[in-house]
N, C-alpha and C positions, 0 to 999 in steps of 0.2 A: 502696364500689363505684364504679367508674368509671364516665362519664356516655358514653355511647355516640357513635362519631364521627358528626358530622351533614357530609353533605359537600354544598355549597353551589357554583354555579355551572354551570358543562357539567356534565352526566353524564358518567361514566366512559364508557359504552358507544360516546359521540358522539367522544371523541379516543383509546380503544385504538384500539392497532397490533396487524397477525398477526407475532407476531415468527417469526424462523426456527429452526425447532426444532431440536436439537442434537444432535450425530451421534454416536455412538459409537466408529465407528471410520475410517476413509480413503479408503473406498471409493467416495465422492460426488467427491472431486476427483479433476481431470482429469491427473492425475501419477504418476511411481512416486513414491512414498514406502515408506520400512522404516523402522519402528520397532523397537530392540534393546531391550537388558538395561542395568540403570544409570541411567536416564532416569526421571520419573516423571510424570504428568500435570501434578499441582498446578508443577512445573517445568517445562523444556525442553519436552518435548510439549505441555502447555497453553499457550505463548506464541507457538511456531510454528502450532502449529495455530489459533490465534486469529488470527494474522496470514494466514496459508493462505484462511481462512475468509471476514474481511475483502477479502482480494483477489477471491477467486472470487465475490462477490455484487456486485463492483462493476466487473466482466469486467476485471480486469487479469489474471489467469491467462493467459487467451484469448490478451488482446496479448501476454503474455512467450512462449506457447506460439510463437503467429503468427513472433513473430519471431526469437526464440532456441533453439525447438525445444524439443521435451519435457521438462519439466525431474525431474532427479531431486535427492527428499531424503531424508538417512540420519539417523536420531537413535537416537545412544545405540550400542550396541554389538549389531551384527546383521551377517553375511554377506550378500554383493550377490552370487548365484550369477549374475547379468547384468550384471555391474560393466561389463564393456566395450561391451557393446551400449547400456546406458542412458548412459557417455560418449558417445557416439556420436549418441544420442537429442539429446541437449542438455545445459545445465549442469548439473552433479552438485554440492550445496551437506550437505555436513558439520557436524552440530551435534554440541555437549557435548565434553567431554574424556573420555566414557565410551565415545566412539567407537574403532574397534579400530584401530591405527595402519598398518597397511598401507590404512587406506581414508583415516583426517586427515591426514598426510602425503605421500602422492601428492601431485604437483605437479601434476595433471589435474584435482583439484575443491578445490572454495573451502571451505576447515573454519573455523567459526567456533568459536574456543575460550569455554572457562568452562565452570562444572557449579554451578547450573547457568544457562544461559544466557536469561535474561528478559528486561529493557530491550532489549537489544541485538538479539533477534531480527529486527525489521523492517529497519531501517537494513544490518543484515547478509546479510539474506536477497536484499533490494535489491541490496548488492553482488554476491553469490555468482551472481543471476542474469543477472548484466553489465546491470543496467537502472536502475543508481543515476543519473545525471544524470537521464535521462527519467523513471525512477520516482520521483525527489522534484521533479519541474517536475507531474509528473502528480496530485502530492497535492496540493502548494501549489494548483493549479487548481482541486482538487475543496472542498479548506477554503474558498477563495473562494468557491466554486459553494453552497455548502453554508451558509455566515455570509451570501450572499447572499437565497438563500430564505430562508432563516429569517427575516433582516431585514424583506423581503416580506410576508413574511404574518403576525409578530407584530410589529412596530416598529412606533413609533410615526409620528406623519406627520413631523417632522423625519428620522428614522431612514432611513424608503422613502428621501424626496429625498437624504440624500446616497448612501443604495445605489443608485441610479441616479444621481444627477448626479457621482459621484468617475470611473466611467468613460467617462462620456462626456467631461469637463474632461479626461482623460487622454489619452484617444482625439484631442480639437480639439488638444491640444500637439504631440502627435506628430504630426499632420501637420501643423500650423505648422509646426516647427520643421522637417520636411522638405523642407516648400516653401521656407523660409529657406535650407535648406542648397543646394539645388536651385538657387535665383537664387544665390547666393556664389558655388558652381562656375563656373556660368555666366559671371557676371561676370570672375572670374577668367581664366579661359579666354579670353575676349576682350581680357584685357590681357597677355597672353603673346603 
């Protein structure tokens, strides 16, 4: 017989989290979305939708909305009886190769091939909603933001000081080096 786990230090109850409970079906995000025939959860629907998910709790939705307009997504093989109105809405992004080829072949929305499509979902959805340069400057920022806190609140006292002191040493270069660049001009300028 096994000796029963004794758990030892914080209580559990002092560091859960409410995690966000998990939706069924698409009707929580702010988008069309069609899901067809072909597609399966544990594939293409579960990776987009985990990425969908991911966005929308950390408002980038919002911003893609804000700036891009309504976006529409097809997975898998389903009729858009509003195909032209949701072009119209904003970008229209195409997943799986189960999709029906008068929708992945249109030259008006961005189809990301494979069947089915996993890794690639984010990086691609990125593309497909024209917001790849800003949307991967926007992650790198939030990894940052993110390895920052953490360092914060559980790093040790070495750890804090260089997560504070690497951007501020950063921050003092950059404007040296401005200032430097600034008298050079300058100078320059007065020898012309």
């Amino acid at each position: 017989m096994r000796e029963p786990i004794q758990f030892v230090g914080t209580p559990l109850e002092e560091v859960a989290i409410k995690a966000w409970a998990g939706h069924e079906d698409f009707r929580y995000l702010p988008i069309n979305i069609l899901v067809g025939e072909g597609v399966t959860l544990p594939g293409t629907i579960g990776h987009v939708k985990s990425v969908l998910d991911s966005m929308l709790r950390r408002g980038e939705l919002e911003k893609v909305i804000w700036m891009r307009g309504t976006p529409t997504i097809m997975i898998g093989a389903i009729d858009d009886p509003d195909f032209e109105q949701h072009l119209e809405e904003g970008p229209y992004v195409v997943f799986d190769d189960a999709a029906k080829p008068e929708y992945k072949n249109d030259p008006r929305v961005y189809f990301v091939p494979s069947h089915p499509v996993l890794q690639t979902a984010l990086p691609e959805l990125m593309k497909g909603l024209g917001v790849s340069w800003p949307g991967q400057a926007v992650m790198k920022w939030e990894q940052f933001e993110r390895r920052g806190m953490h360092n914060l609140k559980y790093g040790t006292a070495q750890r804090k000081a260089l997560t504070i002191g690497k951007p501020l040493v950063t921050a003092a270069l950059l404007v040296g080096g401005l200032a430097a660049l600034t008298r050079l001009m300058t100078r320059m300028k007065h020898e012309v």
